[in-house]
Backbone as CSV, one residue per row, in Angstrom:
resi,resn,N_x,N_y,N_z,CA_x,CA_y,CA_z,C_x,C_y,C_z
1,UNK,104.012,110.906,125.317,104.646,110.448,124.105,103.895,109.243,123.555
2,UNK,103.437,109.585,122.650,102.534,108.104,121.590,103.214,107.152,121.553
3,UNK,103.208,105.864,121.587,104.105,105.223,121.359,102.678,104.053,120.505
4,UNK,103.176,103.388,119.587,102.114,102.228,118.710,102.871,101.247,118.043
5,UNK,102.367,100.084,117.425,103.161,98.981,116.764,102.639,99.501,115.471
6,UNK,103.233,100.083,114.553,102.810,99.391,112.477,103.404,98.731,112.275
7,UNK,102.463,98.500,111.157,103.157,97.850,110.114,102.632,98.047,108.787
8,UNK,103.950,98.614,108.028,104.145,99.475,106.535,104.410,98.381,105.367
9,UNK,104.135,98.195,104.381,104.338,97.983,103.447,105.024,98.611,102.490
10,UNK,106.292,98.607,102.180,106.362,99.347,100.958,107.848,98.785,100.187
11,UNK,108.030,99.316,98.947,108.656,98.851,98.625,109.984,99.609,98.796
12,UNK,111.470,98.596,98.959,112.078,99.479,99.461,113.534,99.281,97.942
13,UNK,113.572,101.188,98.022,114.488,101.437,96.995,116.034,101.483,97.683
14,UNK,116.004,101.983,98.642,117.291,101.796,99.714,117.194,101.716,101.186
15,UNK,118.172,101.054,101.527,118.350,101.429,102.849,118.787,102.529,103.612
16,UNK,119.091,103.444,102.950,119.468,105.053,103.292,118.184,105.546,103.330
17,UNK,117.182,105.196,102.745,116.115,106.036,102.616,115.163,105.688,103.747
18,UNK,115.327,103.944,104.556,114.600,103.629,105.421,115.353,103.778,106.392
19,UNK,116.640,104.272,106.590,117.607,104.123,107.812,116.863,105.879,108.512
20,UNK,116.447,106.860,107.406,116.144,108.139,107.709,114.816,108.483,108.062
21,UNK,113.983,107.143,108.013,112.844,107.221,108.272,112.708,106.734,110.143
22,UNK,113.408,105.311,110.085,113.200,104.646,111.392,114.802,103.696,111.891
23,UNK,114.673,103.614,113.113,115.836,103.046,113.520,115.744,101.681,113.027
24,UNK,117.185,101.132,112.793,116.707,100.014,112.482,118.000,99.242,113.324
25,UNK,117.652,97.830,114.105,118.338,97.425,115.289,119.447,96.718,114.280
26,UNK,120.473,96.414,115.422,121.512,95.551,114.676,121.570,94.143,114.143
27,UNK,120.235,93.923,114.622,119.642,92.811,114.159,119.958,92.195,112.942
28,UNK,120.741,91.602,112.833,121.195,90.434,111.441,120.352,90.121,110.697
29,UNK,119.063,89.619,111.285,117.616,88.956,110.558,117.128,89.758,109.818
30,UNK,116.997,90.947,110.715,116.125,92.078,109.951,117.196,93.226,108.533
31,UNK,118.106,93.066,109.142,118.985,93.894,108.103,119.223,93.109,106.870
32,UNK,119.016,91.617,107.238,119.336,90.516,105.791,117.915,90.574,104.840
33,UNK,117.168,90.869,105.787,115.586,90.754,105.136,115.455,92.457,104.488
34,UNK,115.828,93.208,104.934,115.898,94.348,104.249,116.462,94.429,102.928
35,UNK,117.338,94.152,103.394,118.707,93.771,101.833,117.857,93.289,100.546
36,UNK,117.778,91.857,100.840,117.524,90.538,100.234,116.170,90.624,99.875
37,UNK,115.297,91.734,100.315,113.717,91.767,99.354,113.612,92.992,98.873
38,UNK,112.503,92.909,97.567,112.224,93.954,96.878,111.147,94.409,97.681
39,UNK,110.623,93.861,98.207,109.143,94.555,99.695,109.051,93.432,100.609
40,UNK,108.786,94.322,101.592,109.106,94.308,103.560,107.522,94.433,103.653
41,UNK,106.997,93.575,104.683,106.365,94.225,105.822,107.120,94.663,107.091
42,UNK,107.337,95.604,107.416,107.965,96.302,108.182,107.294,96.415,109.400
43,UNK,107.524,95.998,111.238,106.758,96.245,111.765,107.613,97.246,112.603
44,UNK,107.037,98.329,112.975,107.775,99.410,114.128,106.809,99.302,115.496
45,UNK,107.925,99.975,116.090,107.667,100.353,117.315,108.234,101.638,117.964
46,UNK,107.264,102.331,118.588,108.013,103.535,118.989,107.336,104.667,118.503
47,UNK,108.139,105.950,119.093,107.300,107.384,118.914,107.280,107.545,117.786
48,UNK,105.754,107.745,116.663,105.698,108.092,115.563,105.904,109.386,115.164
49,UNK,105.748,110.192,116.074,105.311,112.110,115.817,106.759,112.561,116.015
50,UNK,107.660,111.908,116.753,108.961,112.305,116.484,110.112,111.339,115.357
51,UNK,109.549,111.152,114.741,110.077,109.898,113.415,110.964,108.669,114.275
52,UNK,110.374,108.626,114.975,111.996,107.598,116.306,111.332,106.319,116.827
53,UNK,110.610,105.428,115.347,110.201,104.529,115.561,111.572,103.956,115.322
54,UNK,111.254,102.472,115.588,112.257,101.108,115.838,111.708,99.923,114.970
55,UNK,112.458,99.341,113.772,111.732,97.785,112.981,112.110,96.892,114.283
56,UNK,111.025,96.774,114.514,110.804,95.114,115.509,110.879,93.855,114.839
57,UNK,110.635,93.843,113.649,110.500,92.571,112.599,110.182,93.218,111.196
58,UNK,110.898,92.331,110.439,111.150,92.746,108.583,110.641,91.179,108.027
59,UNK,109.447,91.184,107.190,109.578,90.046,106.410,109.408,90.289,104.823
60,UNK,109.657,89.983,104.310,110.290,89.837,103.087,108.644,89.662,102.588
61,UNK,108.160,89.901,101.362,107.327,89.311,100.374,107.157,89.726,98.935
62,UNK,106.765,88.798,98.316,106.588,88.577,96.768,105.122,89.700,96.540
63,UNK,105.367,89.434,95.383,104.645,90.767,94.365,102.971,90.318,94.804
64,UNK,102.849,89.435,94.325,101.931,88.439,95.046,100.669,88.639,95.971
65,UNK,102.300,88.358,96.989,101.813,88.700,98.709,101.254,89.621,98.692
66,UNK,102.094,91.063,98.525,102.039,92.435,98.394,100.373,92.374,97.961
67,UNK,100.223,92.328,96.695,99.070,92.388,96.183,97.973,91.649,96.710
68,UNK,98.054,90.357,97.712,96.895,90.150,98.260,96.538,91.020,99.619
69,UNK,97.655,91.448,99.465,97.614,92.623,101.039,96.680,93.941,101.042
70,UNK,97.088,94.204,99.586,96.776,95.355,98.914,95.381,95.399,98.667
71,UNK,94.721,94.002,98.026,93.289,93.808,98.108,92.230,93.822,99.673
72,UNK,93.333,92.963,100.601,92.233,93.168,101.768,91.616,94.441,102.439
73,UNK,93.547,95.136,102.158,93.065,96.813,102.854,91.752,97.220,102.575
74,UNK,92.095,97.077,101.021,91.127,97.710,99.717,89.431,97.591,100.107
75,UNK,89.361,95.788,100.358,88.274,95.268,100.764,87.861,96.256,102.249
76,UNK,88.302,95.901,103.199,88.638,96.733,104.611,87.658,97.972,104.637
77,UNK,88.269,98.380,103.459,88.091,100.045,103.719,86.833,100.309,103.009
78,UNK,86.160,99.546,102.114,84.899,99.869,101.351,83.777,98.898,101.967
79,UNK,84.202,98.364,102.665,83.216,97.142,103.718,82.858,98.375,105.353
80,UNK,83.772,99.002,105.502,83.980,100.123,106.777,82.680,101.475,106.470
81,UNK,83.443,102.109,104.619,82.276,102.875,104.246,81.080,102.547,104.666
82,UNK,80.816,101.547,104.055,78.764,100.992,103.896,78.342,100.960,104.948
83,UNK,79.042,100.752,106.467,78.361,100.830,107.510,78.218,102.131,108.408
């Protein structure tokens, strides 16, 4: 059984829609940070191939953030090509 840590970015339209994706603990912190932002870095844990990952940690970020996140991947992945 695979088991790995991510961590997703995305923006979240509900919590029904991320409750069906991954478990999410009873964790107060993480369920307030779910709520209370328009985008999560989301980190899981757990079997990916059977959808039965677990949020280990939720942080909240601005459009911003998001978008400098969005550039490094970006960077990442065309710095990876050339070599």
């Amino acid at each position: 059984m695979p088991t790995s840590l991510s961590t997703t970015f995305k923006k979240i339209d509900s919590m029904s829609y991320l409750e069906q994706s991954v478990n999410i603990p009873a964790d107060e912190s993480v369920i307030q940070t779910l709520e209370n932002s328009s985008y999560a870095a989301i980190f899981t844990e757990g079997n990916i191939e059977e959808n039965k990952s677990t949020v280990i940690l939720a942080s909240g970020l601005t459009v911003d953030e998001l978008n400098k996140e969005k550039s490094k991947t970006i960077d990442r992945v065309a710095s990876a090509r050339q070599i």
